[in-house]
N, C-alpha and C positions, 0 to 999 in steps of 0.2 A: 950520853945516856938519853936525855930526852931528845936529840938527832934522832936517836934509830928509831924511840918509839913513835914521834912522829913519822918517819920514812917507812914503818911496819906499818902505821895508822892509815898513810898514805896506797901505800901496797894493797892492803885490804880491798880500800874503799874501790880504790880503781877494778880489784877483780870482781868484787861484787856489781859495782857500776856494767862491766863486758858481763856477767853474765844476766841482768837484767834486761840488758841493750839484748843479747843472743834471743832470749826466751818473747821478750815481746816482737822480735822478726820472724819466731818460728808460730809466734800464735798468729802474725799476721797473713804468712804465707798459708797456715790451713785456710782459713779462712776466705781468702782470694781463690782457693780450686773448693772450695762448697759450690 
């Protein structure tokens, strides 16, 4: 039981982590052709 919710907790963090990592390469790249 607390395997998965760790492994879900795990899960999570990691998609939120790639999608923070996406969004600050896409804010970086406007910014570079301003």
């Amino acid at each position: 039981m607390l395997r998965t919710l760790t492994a879900a907790c795990m899960h999570t963090a990691l998609n939120l982590f790639a999608l923070i990592a996406l969004a600050e390469l896409a804010r970086q790249d406007r910014d570079h052709t301003r």
